[in-house]
Each structure stands twice: as structure tokens, then as C-alpha cells.
C-alpha positions in Angstrom: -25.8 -37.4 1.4 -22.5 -38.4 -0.2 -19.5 -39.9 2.4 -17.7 -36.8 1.4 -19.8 -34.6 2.4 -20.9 -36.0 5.4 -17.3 -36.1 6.6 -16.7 -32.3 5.1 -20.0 -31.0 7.4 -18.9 -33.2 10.6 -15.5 -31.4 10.6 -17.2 -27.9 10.2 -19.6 -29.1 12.9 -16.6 -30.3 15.0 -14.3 -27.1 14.4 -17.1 -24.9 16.4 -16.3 -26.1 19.3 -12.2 -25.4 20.6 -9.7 -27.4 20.1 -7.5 -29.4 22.6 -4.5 -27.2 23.2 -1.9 -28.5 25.5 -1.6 -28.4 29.0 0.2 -26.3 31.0 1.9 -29.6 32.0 2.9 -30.3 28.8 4.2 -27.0 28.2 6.1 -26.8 31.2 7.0 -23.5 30.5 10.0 -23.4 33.6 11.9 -25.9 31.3 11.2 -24.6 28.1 11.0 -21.1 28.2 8.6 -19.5 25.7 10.6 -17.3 22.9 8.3 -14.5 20.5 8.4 -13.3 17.5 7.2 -11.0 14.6 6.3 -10.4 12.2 4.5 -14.0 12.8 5.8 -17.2 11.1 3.5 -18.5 8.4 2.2 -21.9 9.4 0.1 -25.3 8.3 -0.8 -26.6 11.8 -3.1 -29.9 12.7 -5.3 -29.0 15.6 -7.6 -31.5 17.2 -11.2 -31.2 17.6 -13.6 -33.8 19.6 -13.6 -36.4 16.7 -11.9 -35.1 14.2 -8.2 -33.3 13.4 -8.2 -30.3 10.8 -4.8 -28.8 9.0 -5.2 -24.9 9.0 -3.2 -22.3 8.1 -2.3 -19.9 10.8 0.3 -18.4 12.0 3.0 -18.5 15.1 4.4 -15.9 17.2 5.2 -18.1 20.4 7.0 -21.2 20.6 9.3 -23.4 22.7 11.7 -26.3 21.9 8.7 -28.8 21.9 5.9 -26.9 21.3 4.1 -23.8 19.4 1.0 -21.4 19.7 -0.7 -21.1 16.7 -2.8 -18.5 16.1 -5.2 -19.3 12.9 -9.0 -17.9 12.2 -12.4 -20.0 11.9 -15.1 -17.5 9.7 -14.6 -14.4 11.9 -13.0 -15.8 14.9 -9.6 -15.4 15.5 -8.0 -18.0 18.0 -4.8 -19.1 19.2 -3.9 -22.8 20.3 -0.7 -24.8 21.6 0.0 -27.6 19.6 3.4 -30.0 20.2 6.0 -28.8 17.5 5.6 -31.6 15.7 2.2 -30.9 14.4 3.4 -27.5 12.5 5.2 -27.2 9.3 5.9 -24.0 7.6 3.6 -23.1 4.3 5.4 -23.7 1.4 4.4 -21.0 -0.9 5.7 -18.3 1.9 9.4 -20.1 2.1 10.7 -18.4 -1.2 9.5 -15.0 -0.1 12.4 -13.0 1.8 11.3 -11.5 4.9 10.7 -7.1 3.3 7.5 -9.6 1.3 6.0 -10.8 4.0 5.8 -7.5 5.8 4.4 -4.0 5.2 7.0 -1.9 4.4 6.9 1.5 5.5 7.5 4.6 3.3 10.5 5.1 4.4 11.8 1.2 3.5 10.3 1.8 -0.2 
């Protein structure tokens, strides 16, 4: 088996189990209050599995000034994880779109 592939089926191996999501020390939520919003923000996000990191795409809806809870799907599985702010960039091919794109528009918007 090539080193490629052996490193492609260990992260797919790793990915099944969670993540590691920050703490609820780390949050620290009573000194950085958690803000919302929708539709969600379209996101590239490195999560860390037990020996291995993986970039997905997901998306966020929660955040505070140091952190943000990504919510991104594995196969089937949706799941949401808190990652420091620094690990998540926004997805470049959704930054030109204006904000009527990247939500359904009802009939009465058309």
C-alpha cells in the first residue's frame, strides 16, 4: 500500500471517532459571550482527531471573540464542534456571492 494511501485511510479511520472540541474552560463563555447567526457562515475549519487534523468544510452559526462552533458532516452524520477562531477561515468560492445567493429566497423575494 502506497504512503498516500495509507495516510488518506488512517485519517478516515481517525475521523470516526469525535474530534477534540474545546473546553468549557476554554470557552469561558461568562467572558466571551456566545453571538448567533443565520443563515450560517460558510466555513473551512481544521478539527483535530486522535492523531491526525483534517480541514472540512462546514459551517458556523455560533461564535465568540476567540472561538467558533462549527457544524460540518462526516458521510451521513452531522456534527457540530468548537474550534479556537484561529482554526476557521471563510471558503473562498462563497465570498463573492451576496447574501439573497446563499439563501433560499422565498416567492415573495423573487
Amino acid at each position: 500500500m502506497g504512503d498516500e494511501l495509507s495516510k488518506a485511510l488512517h485519517a478516515r479511520y481517525s475521523k470516526r471517532a469525535q474530534p477534540f472540541g474545546l473546553t468549557l474552560e476554554e470557552l469561558d463563555f461568562k467572558n466571551f459571550p456566545v453571538s448567533h447567526g443565520f443563515p450560517g457562515i460558510p466555513q473551512k475549519a481544521w478539527l483535530r482527531f486522535p492523531n491526525c487534523a483534517e480541514l472540512v468544510d462546514g459551517e458556523v452559526f455560533a461564535w465568540t471573540a476567540k472561538a467558533a462552533e462549527v457544524r460540518w458532516q462526516d458521510g451521513p452524520m452531522t456534527y457540530r464542534t468548537w474550534v479556537w477562531a484561529s482554526a476557521v477561515t471563510r471558503r473562498d468560492e462563497i465570498n463573492s456571492r451576496t447574501l439573497g445567493e446563499r439563501t433560499n429566497r422565498d416567492s415573495n423575494s423573487q
